[in-house]
C-alpha positions as CSV (number, residue, x, y, z in Angstrom):
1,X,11.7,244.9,-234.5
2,X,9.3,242.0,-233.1
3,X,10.5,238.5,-234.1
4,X,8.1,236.7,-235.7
5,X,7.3,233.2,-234.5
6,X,7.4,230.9,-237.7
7,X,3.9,228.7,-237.7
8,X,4.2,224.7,-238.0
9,X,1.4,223.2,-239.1
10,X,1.2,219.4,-238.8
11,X,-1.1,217.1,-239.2
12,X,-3.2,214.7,-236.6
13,X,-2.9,212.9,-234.4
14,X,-1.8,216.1,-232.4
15,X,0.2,214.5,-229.6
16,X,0.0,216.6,-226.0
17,X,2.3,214.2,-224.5
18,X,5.3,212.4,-225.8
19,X,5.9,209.0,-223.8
20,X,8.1,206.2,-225.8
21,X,7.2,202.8,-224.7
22,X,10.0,201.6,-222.1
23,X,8.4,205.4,-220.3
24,X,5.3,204.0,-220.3
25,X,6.5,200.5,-219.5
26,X,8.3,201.4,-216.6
27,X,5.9,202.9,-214.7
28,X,3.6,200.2,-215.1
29,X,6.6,198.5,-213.2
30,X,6.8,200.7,-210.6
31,X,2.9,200.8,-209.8
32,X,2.9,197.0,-209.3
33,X,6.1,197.1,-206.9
34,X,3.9,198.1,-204.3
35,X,1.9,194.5,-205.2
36,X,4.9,193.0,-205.0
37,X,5.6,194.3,-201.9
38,X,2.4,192.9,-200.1
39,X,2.5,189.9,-201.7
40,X,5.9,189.4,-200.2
41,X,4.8,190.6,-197.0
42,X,1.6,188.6,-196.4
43,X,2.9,185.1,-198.4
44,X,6.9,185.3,-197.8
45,X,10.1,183.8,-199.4
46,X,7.8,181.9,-201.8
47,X,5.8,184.5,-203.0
48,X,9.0,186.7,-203.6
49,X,10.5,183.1,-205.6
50,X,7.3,183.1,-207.4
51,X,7.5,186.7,-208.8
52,X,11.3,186.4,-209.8
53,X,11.2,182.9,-211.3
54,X,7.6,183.8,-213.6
55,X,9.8,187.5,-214.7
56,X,13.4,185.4,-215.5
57,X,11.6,182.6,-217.4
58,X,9.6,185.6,-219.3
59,X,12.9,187.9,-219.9
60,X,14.9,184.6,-221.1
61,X,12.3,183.4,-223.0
62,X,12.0,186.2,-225.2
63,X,15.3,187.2,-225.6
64,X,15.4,183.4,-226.9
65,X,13.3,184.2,-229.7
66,X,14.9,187.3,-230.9
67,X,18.1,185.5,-230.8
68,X,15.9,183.0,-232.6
69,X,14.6,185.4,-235.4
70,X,17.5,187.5,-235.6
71,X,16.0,190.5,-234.2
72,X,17.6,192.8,-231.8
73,X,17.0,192.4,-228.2
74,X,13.5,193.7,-227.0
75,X,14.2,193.5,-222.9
76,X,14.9,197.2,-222.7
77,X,11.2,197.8,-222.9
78,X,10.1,196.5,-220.0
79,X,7.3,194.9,-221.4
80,X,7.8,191.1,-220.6
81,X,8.9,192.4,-217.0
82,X,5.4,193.5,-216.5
83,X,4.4,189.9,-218.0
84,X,6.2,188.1,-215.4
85,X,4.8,190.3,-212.7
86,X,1.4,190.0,-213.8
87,X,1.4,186.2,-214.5
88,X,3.1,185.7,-210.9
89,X,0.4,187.8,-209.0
90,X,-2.4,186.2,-210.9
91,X,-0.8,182.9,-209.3
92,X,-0.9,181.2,-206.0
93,X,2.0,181.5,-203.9
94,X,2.3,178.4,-203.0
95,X,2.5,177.4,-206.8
96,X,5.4,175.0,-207.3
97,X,8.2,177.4,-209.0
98,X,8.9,175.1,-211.7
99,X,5.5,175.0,-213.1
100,X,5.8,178.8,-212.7
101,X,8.3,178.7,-215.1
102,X,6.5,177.0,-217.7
103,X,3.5,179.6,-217.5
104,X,6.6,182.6,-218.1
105,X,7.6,180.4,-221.1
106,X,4.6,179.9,-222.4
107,X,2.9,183.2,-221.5
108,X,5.9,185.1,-223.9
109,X,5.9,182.2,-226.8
110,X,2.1,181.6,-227.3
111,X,1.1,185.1,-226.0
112,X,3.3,187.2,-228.0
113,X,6.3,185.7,-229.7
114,X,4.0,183.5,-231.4
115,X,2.5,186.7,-232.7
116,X,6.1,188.7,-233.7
117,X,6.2,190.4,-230.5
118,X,4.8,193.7,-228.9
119,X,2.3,195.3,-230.2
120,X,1.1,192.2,-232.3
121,X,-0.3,189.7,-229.6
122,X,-4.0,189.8,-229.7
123,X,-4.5,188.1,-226.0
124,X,-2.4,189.5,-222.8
125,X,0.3,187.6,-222.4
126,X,0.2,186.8,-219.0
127,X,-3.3,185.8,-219.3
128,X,-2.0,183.1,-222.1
129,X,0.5,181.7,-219.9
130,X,-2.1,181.7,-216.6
131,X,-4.8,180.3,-218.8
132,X,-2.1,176.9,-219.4
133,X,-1.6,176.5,-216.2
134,X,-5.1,176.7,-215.7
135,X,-5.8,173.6,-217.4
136,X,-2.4,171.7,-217.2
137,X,-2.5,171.9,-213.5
138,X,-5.5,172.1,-211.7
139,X,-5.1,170.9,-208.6
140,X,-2.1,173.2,-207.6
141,X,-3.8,176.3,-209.3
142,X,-6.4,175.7,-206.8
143,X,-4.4,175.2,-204.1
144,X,-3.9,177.9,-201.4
145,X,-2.0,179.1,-198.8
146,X,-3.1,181.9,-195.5
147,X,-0.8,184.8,-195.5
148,X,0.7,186.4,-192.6
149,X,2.1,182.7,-191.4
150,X,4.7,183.1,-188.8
151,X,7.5,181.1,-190.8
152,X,6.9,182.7,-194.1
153,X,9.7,184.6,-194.0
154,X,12.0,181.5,-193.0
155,X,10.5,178.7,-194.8
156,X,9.5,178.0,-198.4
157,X,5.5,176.8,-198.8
158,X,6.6,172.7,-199.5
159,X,4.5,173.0,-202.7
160,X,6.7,175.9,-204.1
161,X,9.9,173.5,-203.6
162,X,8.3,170.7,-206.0
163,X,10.6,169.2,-208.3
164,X,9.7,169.2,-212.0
165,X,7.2,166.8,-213.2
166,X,6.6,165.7,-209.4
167,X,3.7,166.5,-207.7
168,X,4.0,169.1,-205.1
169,X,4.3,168.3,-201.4
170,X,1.2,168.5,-199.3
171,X,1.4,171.7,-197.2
172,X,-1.4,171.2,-194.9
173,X,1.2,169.6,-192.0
174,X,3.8,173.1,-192.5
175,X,0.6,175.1,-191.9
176,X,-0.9,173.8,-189.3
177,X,2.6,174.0,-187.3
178,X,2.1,177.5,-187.6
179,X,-1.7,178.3,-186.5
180,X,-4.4,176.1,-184.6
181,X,-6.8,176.1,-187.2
182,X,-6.9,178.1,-190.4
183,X,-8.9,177.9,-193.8
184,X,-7.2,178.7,-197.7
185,X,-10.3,179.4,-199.2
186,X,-10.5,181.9,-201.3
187,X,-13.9,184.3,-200.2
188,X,-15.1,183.5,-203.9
189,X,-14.6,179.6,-202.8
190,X,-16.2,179.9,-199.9
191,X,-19.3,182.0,-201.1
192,X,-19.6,179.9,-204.2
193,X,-19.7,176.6,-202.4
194,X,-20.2,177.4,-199.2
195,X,-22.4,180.4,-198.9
196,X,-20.2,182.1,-196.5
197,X,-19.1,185.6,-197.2
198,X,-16.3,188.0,-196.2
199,X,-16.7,191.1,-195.5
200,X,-15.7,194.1,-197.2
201,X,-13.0,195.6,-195.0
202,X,-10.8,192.5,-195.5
203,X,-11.4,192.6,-199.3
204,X,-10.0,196.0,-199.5
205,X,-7.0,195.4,-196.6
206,X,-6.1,191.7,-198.2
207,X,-6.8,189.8,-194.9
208,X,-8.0,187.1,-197.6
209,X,-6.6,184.2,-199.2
210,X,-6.0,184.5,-202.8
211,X,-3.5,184.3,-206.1
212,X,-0.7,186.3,-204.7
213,X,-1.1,189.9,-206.3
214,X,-5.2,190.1,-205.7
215,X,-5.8,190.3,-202.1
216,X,-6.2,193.7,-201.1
217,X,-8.4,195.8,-203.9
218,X,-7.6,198.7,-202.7
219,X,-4.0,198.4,-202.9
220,X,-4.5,197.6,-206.7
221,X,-7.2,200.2,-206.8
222,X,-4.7,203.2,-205.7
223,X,-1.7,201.5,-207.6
224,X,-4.2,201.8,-210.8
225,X,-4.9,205.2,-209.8
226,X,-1.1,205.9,-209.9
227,X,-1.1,205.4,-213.8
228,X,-4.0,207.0,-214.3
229,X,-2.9,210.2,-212.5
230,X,0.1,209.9,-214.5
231,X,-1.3,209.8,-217.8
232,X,-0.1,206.7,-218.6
233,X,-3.6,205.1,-218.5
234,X,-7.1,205.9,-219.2
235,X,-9.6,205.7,-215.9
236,X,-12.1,204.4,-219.0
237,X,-11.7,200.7,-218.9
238,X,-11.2,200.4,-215.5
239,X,-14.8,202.3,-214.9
240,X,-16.7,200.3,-217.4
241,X,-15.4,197.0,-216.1
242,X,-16.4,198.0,-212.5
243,X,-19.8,199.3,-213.6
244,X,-20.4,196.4,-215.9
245,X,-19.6,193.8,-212.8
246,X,-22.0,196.5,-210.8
247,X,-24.8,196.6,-213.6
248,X,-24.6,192.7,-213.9
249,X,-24.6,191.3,-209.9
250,X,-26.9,193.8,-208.7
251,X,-30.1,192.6,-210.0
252,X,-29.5,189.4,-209.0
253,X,-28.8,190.4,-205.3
254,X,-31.8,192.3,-204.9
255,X,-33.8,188.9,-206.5
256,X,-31.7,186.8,-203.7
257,X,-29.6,188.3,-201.1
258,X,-29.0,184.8,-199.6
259,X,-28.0,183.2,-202.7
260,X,-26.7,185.6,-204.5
261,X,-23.6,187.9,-203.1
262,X,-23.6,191.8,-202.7
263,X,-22.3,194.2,-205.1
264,X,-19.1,195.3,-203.2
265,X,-18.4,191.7,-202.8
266,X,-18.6,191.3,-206.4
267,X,-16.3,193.9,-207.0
268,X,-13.4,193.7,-204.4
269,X,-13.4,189.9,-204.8
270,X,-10.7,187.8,-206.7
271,X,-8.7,189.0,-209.6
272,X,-12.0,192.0,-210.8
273,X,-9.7,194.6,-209.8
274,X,-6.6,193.4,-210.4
275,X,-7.9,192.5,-214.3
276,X,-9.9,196.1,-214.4
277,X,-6.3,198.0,-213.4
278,X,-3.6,196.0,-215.3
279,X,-4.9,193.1,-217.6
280,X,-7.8,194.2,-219.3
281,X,-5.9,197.9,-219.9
282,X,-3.4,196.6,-222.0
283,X,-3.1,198.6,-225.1
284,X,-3.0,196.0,-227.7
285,X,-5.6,193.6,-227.0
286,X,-8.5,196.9,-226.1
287,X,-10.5,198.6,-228.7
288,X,-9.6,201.9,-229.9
289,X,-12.9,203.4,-230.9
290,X,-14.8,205.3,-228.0
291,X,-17.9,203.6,-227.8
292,X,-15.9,200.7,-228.2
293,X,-14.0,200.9,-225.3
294,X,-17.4,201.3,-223.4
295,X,-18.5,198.1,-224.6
296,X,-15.4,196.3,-223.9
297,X,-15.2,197.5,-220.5
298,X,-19.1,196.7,-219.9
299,X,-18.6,192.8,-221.6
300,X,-15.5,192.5,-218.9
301,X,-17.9,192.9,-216.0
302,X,-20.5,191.3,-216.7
303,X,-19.3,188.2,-218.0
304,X,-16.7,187.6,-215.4
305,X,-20.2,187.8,-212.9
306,X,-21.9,185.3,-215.3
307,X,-19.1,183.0,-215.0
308,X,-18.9,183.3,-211.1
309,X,-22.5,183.2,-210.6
310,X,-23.3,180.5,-212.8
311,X,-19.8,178.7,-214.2
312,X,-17.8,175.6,-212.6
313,X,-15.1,178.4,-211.4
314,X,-15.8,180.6,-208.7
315,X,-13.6,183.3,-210.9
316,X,-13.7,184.4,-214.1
317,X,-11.8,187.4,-214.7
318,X,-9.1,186.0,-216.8
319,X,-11.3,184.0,-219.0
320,X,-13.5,187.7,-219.8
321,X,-10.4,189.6,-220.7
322,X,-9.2,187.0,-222.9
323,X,-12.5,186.7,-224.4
324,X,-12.9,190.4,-225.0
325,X,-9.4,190.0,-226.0
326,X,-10.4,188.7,-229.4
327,X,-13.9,190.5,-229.8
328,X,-11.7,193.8,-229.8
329,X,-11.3,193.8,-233.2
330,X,-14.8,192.9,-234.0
331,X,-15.8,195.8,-231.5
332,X,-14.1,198.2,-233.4
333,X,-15.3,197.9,-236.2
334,X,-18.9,197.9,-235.5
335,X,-18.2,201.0,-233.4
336,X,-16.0,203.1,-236.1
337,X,-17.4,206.8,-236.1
338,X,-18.4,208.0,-239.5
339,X,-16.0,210.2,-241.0
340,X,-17.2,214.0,-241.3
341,X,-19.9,214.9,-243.9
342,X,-20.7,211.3,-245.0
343,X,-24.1,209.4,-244.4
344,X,-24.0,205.7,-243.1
345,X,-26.4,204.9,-246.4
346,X,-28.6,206.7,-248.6
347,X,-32.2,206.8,-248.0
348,X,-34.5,205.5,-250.2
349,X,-36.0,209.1,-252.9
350,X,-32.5,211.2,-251.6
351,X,-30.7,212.2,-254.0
352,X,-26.6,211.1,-254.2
């Protein structure tokens, strides 16, 4: 007698692969360790502060509003552990730890708390808290530090050792202890104001200045492939972004090589990769329609060229993911597929 199989039918969405959210969560963790790593390796002590002070003031911050709201811890998801990672690398490393702090604090109370928590925030946290910082402190968000100094494992930058509300030591004399002559530019500074460009090899190996997680795009590149390969993210927004920055500097390089930079500059400059991988991929704040996360993608990449090409900054990722941030919802719904066997409108003489 042949045992019959009983059928289960159920209905969509027809899930191939079951992942609960501290899965997913954690290995987003463990692709940025690697981040971590050279971060720690090229900026030192202070670059290793940096990354555990912007996570603690994230973790503590938002178990202080559950313990607010009388909701049961949230920590074990991991989520605000990738906040504090991603706000940290998206900072100098010289960045004076206490203003690091109030970017984790304000990165989980305006940029998800504020919101009742994951899955709700609209805007990536991190972005929220960077974007603060961005405007309460301009001079130390701009200031940077070259890695691979020979007391970086010994010594804090000055400027991370600034007490709060006091303005951060002047690291220029600690530096140039250490090397005969140096420049902290970033290679978007120095092209944008300088016309002076890097070249390519160093953009991918992180032989740059920089915030402390985008130096080497290839690093990020192949720890965004990780997740992808893993089926924990789609290789869809990270594409479009890439070909939208493509799409958007190209033209202008072949009007102006001299004023305008290359392509592969574009790309594996800055914070483009590091958004395209981990920021602009977050699950909330994207579209869910196909063609709409095309569009969001696309809109990524080419304003964050507008902005560098034409803007006050020489960067502009973070201010294009937050602003596709709140067109998502707008994108979806001008994307929504029609549902099977209905017409968008009837045309004029057709019968209903």
């Amino acid at each position: 007698m042949i045992k019959q199989t009983p059928l289960t039918i159920r209905t969509s969405p027809h899930l191939k692969k079951v992942l609960t959210v501290p899965q997913i969560m954690r290995n987003v963790v463990y692709a940025l360790l690697p981040v971590c790593a050279w971060a720690v390796w090229q900026f030192g002590i202070s670059a290793l502060a940096l990354i555990i002070v912007t996570t603690l003031s994230c973790m503590a911050t938002e178990q202080l509003f559950t313990a607010i709201s009388g909701k049961k811890s949230t920590l074990s998801d991991y989520s605000v552990v990738i906040t504090g990672i991603l706000l940290a690398l998206t900072l100098p490393p010289g960045f004076p730890l206490w203003m690091a702090a109030v970017a984790g604090f304000i990165a989980v109370a305006l940029g998800k708390m504020l919101f009742g928590g994951l899955g709700q925030n609209p805007f990536n946290p991190a972005l929220v808290g960077r974007a603060f910082v961005q405007a309460a402190f301009p001079v130390s968000i701009t200031t940077w530090t070259p890695g691979f100094l020979p007391e970086r494992f010994t010594s804090f930058i000055p400027s991370s050792l600034a007490l709060p509300f006091m303005s951060p030591a002047d690291s220029s004399a600690w530096i140039a202890g250490q090397v005969d002559a140096y420049s902290s530019a970033t290679p978007l500074s120095l092209f944008k104001f300088e016309q002076v460009s890097t070249s390519t090899s160093d953009l991918l190996l992180g032989m740059v200045s920089g915030s402390s997680g985008e130096t080497s795009a290839l690093l990020v590149l192949l720890c965004g492939g990780f997740l992808i390969a893993r089926g924990i993210m789609s290789w869809k927004i990270p594409c479009a972004v890439i070909l939208g920055a493509l799409l958007t500097a190209t033209p202008f390089w072949l009007m102006n090589a001299d004023v305008y930079p290359t392509p592969l500059f574009v790309i594996f400059s800055g914070g483009l990769m590091l958004a395209a991988m981990f920021m602009a991929t977050d699950m909330v704040g994207t579209p869910l329609t196909p063609t709409g996360i095309w569009i969001y993608g696309l809109f990524i990449g080419f304003l964050t060229v507008i902005i560098r090409l034409f803007g006050g900054l020489p960067e502009g990722a973070m201010y294009a993911v937050l602003v596709a941030n709140a067109l998502a919802p707008l994108i979806d719904s001008v994307t929504q597929p029609r549902a099977f066997g209905t017409r968008l409108k009837q045309q004029p003489g057709e019968e209903a």
